[in-house]
VOGU-3710 file (C-alpha; in Angstrom, 3 decimals, decimal comma):
1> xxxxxxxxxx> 17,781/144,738/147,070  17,708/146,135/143,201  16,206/145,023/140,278  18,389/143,908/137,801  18,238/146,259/134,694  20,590/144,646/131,934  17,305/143,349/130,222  15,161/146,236/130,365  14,933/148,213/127,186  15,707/151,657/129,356
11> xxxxxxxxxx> 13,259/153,500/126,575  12,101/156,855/128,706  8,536/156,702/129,444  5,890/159,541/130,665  3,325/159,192/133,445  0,264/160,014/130,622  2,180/157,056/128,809  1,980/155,028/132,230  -1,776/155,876/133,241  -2,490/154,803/129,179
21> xxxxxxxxxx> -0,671/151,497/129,471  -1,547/150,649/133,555  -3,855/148,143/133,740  -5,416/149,131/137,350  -7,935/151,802/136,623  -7,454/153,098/140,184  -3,859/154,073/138,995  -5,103/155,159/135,723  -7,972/157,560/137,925  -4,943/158,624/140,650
31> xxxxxxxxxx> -2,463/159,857/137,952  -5,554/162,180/136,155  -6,862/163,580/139,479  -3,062/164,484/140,676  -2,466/166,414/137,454  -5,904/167,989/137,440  -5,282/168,981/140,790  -2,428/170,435/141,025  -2,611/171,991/137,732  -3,950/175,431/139,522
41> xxxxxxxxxx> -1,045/176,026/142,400  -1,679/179,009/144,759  0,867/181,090/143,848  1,189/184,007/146,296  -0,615/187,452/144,413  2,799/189,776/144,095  3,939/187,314/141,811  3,192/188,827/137,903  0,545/186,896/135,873  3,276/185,990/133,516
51> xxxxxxxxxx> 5,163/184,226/136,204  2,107/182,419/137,256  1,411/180,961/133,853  4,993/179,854/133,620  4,755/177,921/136,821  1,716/176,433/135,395  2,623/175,520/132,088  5,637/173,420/133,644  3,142/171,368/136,282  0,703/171,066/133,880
61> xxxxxxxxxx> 3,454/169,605/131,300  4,263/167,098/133,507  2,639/163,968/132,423  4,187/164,809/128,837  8,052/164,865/130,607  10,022/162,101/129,121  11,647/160,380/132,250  13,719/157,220/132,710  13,282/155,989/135,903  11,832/156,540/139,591
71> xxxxxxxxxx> 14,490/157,724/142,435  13,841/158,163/146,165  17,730/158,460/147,049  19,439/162,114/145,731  22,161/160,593/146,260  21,057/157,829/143,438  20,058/160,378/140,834  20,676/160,502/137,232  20,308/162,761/134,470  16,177/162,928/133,552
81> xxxxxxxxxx> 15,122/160,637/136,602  11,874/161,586/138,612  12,935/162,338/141,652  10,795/161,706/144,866  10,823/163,479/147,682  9,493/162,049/151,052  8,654/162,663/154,292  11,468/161,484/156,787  10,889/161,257/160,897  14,552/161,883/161,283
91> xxxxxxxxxx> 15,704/164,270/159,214  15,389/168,344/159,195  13,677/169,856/157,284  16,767/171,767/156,074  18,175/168,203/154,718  14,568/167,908/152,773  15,429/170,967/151,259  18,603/170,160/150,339  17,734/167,102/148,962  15,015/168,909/146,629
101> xxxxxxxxxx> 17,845/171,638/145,541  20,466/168,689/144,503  17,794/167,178/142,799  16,244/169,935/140,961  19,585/169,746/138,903  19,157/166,345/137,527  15,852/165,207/137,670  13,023/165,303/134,632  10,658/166,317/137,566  9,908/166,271/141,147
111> xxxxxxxxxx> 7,584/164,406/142,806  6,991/165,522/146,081  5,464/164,024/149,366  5,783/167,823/151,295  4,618/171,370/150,614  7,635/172,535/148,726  6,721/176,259/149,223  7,223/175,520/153,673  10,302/173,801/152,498  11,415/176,325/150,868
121> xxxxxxxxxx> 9,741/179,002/153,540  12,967/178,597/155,886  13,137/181,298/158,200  9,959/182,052/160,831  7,934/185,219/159,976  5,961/186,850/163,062  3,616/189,281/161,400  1,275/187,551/158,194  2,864/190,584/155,914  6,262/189,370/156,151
131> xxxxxxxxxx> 4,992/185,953/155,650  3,257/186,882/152,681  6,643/188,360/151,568  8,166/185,131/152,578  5,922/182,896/151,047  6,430/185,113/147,840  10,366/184,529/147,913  9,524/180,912/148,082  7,622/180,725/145,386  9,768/182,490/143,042
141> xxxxxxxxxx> 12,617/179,983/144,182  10,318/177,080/143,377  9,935/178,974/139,892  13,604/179,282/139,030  14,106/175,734/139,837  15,557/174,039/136,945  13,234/171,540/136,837  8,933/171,631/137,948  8,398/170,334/141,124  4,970/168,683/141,826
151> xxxxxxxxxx> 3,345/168,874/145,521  1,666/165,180/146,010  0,948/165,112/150,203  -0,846/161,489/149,061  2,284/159,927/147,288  2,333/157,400/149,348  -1,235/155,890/148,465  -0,178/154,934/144,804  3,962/155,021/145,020  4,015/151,500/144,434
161> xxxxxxxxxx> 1,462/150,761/142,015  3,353/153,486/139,878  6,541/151,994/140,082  5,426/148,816/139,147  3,373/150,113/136,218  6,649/152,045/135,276  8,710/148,496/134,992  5,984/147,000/133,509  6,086/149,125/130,914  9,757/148,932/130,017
171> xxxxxxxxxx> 9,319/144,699/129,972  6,067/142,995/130,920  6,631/139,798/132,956  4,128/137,962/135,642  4,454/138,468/139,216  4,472/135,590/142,305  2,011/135,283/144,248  2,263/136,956/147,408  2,366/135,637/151,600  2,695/138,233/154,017
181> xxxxxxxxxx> 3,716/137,732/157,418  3,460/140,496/159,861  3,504/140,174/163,776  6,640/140,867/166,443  7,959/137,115/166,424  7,739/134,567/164,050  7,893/136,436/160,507  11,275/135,113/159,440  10,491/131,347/160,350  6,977/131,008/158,661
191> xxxxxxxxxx> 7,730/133,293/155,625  10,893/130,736/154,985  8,512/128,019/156,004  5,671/129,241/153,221  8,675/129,495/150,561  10,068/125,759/151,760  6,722/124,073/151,558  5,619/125,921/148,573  8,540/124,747/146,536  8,420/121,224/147,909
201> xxxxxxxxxx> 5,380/121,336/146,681  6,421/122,038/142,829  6,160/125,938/143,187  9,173/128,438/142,768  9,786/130,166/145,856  11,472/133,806/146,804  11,517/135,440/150,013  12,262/138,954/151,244  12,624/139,822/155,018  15,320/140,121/157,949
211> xxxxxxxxxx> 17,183/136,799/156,957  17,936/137,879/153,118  15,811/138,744/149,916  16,051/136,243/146,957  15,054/132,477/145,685  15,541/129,856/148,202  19,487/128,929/148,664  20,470/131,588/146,879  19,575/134,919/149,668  21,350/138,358/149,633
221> xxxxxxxxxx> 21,214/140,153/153,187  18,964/143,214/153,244  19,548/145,887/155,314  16,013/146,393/156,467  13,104/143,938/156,960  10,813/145,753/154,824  12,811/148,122/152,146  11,511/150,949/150,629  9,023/150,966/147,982  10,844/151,477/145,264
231> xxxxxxxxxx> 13,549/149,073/146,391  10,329/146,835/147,062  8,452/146,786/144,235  11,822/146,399/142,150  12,487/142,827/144,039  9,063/141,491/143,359  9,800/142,660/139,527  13,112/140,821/139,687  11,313/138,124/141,284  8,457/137,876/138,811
241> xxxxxxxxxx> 11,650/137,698/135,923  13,364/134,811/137,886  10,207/132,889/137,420  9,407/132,719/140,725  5,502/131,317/141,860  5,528/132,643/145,275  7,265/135,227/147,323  6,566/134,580/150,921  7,589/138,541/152,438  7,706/139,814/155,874
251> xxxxxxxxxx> 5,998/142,852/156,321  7,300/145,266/159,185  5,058/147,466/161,262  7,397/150,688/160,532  7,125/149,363/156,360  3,388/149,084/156,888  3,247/152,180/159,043  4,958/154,151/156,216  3,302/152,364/153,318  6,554/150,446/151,670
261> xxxxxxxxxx> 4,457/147,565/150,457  1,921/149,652/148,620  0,925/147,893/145,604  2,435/144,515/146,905  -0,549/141,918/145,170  -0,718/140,372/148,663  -3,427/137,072/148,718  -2,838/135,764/151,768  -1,878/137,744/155,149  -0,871/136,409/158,346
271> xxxxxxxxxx> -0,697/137,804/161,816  1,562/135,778/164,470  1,680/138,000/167,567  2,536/141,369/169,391  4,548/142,038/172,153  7,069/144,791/173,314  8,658/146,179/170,396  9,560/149,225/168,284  8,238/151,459/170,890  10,936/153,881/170,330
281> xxxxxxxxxx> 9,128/154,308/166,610  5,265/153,639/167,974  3,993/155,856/170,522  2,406/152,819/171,857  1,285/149,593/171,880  -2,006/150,181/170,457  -0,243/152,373/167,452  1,560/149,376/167,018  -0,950/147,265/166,680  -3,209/149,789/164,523
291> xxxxxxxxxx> 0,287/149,662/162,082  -0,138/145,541/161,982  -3,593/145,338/161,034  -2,733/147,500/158,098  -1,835/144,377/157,028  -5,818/142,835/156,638  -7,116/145,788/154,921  -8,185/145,576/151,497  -8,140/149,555/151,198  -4,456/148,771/150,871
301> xxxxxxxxxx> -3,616/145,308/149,704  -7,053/144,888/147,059  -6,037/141,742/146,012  -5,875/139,948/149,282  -8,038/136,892/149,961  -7,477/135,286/152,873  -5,931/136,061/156,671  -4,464/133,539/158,825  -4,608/134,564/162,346  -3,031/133,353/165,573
311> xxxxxxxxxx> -6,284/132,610/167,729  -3,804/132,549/171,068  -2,551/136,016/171,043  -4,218/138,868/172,839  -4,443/141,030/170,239  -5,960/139,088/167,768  -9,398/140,547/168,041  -7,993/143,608/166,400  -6,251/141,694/163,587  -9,504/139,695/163,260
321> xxxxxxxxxx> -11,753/142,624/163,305  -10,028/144,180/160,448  -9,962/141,049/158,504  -13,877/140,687/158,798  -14,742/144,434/157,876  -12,586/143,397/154,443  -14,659/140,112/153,885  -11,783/137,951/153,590  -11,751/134,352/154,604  -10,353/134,010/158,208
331> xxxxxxxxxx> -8,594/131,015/158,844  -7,249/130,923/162,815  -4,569/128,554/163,982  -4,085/127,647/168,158  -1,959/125,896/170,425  -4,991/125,353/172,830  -7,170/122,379/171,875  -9,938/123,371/173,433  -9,980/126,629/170,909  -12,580/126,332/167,800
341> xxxxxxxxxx> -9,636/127,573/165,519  -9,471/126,183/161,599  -5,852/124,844/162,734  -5,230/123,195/166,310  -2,512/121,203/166,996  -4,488/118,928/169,126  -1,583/116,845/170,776  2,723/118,374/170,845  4,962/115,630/171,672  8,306/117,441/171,667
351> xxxxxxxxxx> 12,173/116,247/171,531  15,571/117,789/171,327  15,125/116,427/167,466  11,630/118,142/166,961  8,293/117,600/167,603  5,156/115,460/166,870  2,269/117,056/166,385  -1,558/115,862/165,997  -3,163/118,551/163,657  -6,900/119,385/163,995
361> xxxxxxxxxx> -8,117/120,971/160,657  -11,742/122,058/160,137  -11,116/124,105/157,060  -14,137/124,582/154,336  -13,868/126,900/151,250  -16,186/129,434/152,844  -15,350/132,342/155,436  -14,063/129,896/157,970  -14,829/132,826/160,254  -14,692/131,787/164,106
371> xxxxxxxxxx> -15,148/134,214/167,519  -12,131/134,269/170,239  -14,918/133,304/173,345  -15,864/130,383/171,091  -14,602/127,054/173,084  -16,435/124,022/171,322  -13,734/122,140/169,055  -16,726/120,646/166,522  -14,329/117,295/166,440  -17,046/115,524/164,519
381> xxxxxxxxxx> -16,533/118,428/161,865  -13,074/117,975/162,045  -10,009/115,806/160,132  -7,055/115,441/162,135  -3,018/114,777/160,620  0,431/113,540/162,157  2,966/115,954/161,878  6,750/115,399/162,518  8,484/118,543/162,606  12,201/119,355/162,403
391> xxxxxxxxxx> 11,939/122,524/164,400  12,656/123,256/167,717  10,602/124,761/170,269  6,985/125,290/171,141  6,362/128,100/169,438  7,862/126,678/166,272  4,621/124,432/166,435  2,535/127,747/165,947  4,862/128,820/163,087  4,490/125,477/161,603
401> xxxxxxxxxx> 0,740/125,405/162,128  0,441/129,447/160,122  2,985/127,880/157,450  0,502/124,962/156,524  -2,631/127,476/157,097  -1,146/129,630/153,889  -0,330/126,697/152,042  -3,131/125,656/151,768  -4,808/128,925/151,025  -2,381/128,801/147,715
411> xxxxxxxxxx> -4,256/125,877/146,802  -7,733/124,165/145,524  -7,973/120,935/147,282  -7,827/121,272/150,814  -7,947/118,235/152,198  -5,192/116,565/149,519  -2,989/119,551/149,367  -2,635/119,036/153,712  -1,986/115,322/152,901  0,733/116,400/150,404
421> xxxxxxxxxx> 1,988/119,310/153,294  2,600/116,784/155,867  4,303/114,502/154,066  7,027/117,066/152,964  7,161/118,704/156,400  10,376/116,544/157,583  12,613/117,973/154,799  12,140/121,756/156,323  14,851/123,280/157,874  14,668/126,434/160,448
431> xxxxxxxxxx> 15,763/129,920/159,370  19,087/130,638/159,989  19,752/131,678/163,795  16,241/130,444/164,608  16,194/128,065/167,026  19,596/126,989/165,340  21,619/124,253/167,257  25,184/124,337/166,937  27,104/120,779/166,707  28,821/119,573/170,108
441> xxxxxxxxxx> 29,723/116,215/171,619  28,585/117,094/175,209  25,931/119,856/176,094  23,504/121,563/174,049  24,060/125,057/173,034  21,672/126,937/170,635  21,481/130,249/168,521  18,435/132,289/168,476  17,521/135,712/167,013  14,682/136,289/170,424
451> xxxxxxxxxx> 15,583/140,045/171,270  12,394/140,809/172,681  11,105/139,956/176,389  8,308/137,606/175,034  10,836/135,929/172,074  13,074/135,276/175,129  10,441/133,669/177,175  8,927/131,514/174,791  12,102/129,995/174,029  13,793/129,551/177,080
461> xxxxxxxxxx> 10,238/127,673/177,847  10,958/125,778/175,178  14,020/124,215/176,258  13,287/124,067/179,892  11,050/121,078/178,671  13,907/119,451/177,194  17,330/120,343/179,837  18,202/117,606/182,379  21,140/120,365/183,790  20,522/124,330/184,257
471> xxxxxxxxxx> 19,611/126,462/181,615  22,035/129,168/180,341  20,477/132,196/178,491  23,400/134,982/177,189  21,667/137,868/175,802  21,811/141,917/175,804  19,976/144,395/174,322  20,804/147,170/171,368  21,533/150,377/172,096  19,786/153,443/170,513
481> xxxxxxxxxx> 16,409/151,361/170,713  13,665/151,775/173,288  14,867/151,443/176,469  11,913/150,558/178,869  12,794/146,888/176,823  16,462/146,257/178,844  14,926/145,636/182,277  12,163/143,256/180,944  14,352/141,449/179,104  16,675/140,852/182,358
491> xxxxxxxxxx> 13,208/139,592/184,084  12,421/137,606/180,858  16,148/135,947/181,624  15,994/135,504/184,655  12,163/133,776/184,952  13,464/131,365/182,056  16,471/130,377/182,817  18,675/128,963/185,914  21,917/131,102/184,988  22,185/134,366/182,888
501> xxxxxxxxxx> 24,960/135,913/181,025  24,300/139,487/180,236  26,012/141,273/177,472  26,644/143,284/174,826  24,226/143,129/171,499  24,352/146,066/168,832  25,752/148,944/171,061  25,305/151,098/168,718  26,512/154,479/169,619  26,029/153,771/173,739
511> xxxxxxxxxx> 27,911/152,636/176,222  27,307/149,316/176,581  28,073/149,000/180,079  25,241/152,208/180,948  23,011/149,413/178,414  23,876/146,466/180,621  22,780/148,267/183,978  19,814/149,454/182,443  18,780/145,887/182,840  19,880/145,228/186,334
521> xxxxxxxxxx> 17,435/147,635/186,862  15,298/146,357/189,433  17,110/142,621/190,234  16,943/141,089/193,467  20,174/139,426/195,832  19,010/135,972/194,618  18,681/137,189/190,966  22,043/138,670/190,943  23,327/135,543/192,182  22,349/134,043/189,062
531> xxxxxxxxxx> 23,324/136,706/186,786  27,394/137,022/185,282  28,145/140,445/183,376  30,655/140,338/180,844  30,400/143,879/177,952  32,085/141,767/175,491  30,330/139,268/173,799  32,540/137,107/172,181  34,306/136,762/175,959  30,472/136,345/176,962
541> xxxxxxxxxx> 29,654/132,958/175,011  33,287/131,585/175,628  32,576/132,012/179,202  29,493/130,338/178,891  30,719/127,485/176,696  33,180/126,926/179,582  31,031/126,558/182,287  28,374/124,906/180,826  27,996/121,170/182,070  27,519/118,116/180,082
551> xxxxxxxxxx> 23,530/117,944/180,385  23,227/122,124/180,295  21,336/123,528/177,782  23,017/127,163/176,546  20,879/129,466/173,857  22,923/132,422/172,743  19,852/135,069/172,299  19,746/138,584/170,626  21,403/138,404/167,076  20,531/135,138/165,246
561> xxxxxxxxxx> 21,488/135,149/161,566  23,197/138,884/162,047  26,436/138,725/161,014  27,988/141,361/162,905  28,006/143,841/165,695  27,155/148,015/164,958  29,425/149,746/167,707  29,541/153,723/167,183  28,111/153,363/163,507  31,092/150,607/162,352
571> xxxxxxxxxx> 29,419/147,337/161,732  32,348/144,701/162,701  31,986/141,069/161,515  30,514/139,074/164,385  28,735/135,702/163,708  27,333/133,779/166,857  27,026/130,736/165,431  30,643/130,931/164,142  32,161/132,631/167,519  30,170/129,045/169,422
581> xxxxxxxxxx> 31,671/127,107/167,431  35,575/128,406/167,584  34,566/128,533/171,346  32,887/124,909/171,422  36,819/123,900/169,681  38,728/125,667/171,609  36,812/123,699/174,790  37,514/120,583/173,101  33,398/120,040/172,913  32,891/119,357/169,326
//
């Protein structure tokens, strides 16, 4: 995910030349106070007075440094780059200090996110004299540093607003408007949904999440949901070149958590749901949902306007909460009809083709604020649409409902821009491994990216509606990830569906046999009865294809649109939806 560069004019630039040409005061305010600030560093006392003022004539020359571009990778650097230097939560401080060395070679200056006098500091000093003395040495090899080095703990607060002032500056060009989805399940579906409807509605659309980062039909695969800022703010710059309108993002709670989509002009903000996830990063499930709500506060994304929120989920109130303290309008969407959300679907008829849904809209241009214990659905307040939907599954119908929600919020005219929504609704298609149903002439077998307990749940639910046979779920879970999931995810199986297939996912670097009895952990006689074990996944689905009957339904759970499998840090290519099909030809089934 980089920005391409051929039509930038590459001039060098300075941050006084930056905070001149910004135009977000708060930037402009940020870049003074840093410089002001740190213009006085406490340099330890045996250092001489003339070594002092040379340490402070380089910091305080800073924001006159000709530079040519921002860096956060050493390993990117090039001659007269500013070179930034974050925290990491897996790497030693020795590495950090490394990485500042290498870079001190190259880079017009360093901008850095820790103290680099304890980076520098690197052995532990008992008695406060020696660590005076060590403290000393440190600071003399900060000195003789070829290039000043610039202590910024808040970095974080204004990364992204300076990189984006930086590329304005070298080319101006208008940005899309921005959706952000955030939430355990859904994000991929509705921000692709946003971007779909959008452009069927006459807008250009982008996206950037799990699926792939780019214009609709033309996606390049990202290695993280949410990249880094600069890698960020460089995509919504490449964006705003491509002429997009919209870019419809998903917004992770470990990029919200670590501030990646700082300066991101985010308008409208949606929250689909929480559930078991990421606890190997989150201490818990209330840090996780702390990261999430990130997501409604205008202390961090100024420019939003409106939140969509899923009434349903438990942890809404949170979400909600935060939305109200930043006085933005709060639209709420619910499966339940009996729920006084802005967006109900009042009525789900569902089919193995879709779903028809009865949407119940009470939408005005004011706060549109409603309270979870509130049970009266106003229906003489209220306009209600036919929906027919392309997209599998129950909770597709919540996706669907969000989707429409931030439409709308893009527009002026509610009531004729929902008109104009439901009429293109048809055309959408599902995100790729999403509820995705591979072609056969007997059976029904489906690919979905569910790798959490409550993803697996809501979809085997799903089906179970529509299967006149047993249900087959084949699933594992990835390795080096938290693993109080594996055993819940068994359960999840197991309450879901009539037979289970447990297998391998992303091993990673662990056994995946020592994964795979993690979640045995705790299975009954009768459960195991139900439950085949085969490591190897590609054996997994071809056993599955096999003994699938002709009215079985079979979802292939875990990886969705990944297109291959990480064992012991090799990424091999391995596409479900490509390994079902060779399997559904090989059993003559297609």
């Amino acid at each position: 995910m980089t920005v391409s560069t051929s039509s930038l004019n590459r001039t060098t630039v300075t941050l006084q030349q930056l905070a001149e040409s910004s135009n977000k005061h708060s930037l402009q305010q940020t870049l003074t106070a840093m410089i002001t600030a740190s213009a006085q560093p406490p340099l330890a006392q045996a250092l001489s007075t003339q070594t002092r003022r040379n340490q402070q004539d380089s910091i305080a020359a800073i924001p006159s440094i000709p530079f040519h571009q921002f860096c956060l990778d050493s390993r990117q650097l090039k001659k007269n780059d500013v070179f930034v230097l974050l925290k990491s939560q897996t790497l030693h401080s020795q590495k950090s200090r490394d990485y500042l060395i290498q870079a001190a070679n190259s880079a017009a200056f360093i901008l850095s996110e820790i103290d680099p006098i304890a980076l520098l500091t690197t052995a532990d000093m008992n008695t406060s004299s020696l660590a005076d003395n060590l403290q000393s040495v440190a600071q003399q090899q900060l000195i003789a540093l070829p290039c000043p080095v610039l202590y910024v703990p808040n970095i974080r607060d204004f990364l992204g607003d300076l990189i984006q002032a930086y590329l304005q500056y070298q080319q101006p060009v208008i940005l899309p408007a921005i959706v952000a989805v955030t939430g355990t399940n859904g994000k991929t579906t509705i921000s692709q949904l946003v971007a779909q409807l959008a452009q069927l509605m006459g807008m250009s659309s982008a996206v950037m999440g799990t699926a792939g980062n780019g214009k609709l039909g033309a996606l390049v695969q990202a290695s993280h949901t949410t990249g880094d800022a600069l890698a960020v703010q460089q995509f919504l710059y490449q964006m705003g070149q491509e002429n997009a309108d919209l870019l419809a993002l998903e917004a992770s709670s470990h990029g919200l958590d670590q501030q990646r989509l700082q300066g991101m002009p985010a308008s409208v903000a949606i929250y689909t749901n929480l559930s078991r996830d990421h606890l190997d990063y989150h201490a818990d499930m209330a840090e996780y949902a702390a990261a999430k709500a990130k997501l409604f506060d205008k202390t961090h994304f100024p420019e939003l306007t409106h939140a969509i929120i899923n009434l349903d989920d438990e942890h809404a109130q949170i979400m909600l909460d935060m939305a109200h303290a930043s006085a933005l309008t709060v639209w709420t969407y619910s499966l339940n009809p009996t729920k006084n959300a802005t967006f109900v679907a009042a009525t789900i008829n569902p089919s193995l083709q879709g779903v028809e849904i009865a949407v119940r809209y009470h939408v005005s241009n004011n706060t549109g604020d409603v309270h979870l214990d509130s049970t009266d659905s106003n229906q003489d307040q209220t306009n209600t649409i036919t929906v027919v939907s392309p997209l599998l599954g129950r909770f597709n119908v919540a996706n669907l409902l969000a989707a429409i929600a931030a439409t709308v919020a893009l527009g002026s005219d509610i009531d004729h821009d929902i008109k104009r929504i439901a009429a293109v609704v048809p055309q959408l298609q599902g995100a790729v491994g999403r509820m995705q149903r591979v072609p056969s002439n007997e059976g029904c077998f489906i690919v979905d990216y569910a790798h959490t307990p409550d993803a697996l749940q809501q979809v085997l639910a799903s089906l179970k509606t529509h299967c006149d046979g047993q249900l087959w779920a084949v699933f594992g879970c990835g390795g080096d990830r938290d693993a109080g999931k594996r055993p819940l995810m068994a359960q999840a199986g197991l309450a879901g569906a009539d037979q289970i297939i447990l297998t391998a996912d992303n091993p990673r670097t662990e056994d995946p046999n020592m994964i795979l009895q993690d979640m045995q952990a705790g299975m009954s006689a009768e459960q195991y009865q139900r439950t085949h074990i085969e490591p190897a996944r590609q054996k997994a689905i071809e056993y599955a294809v096999r003994q699938a009957a002709v009215d079985d339904i079979v979802v292939i759970a875990g990886k969705g649109h990944e297109t291959y499998q990480e064992i012991n840090n090799v990424r091999y290519d391995f596409d479900d939806s490509v390994v079902l099909q060779n399997a559904l030809q090989q059993a003559g089934r297609v």
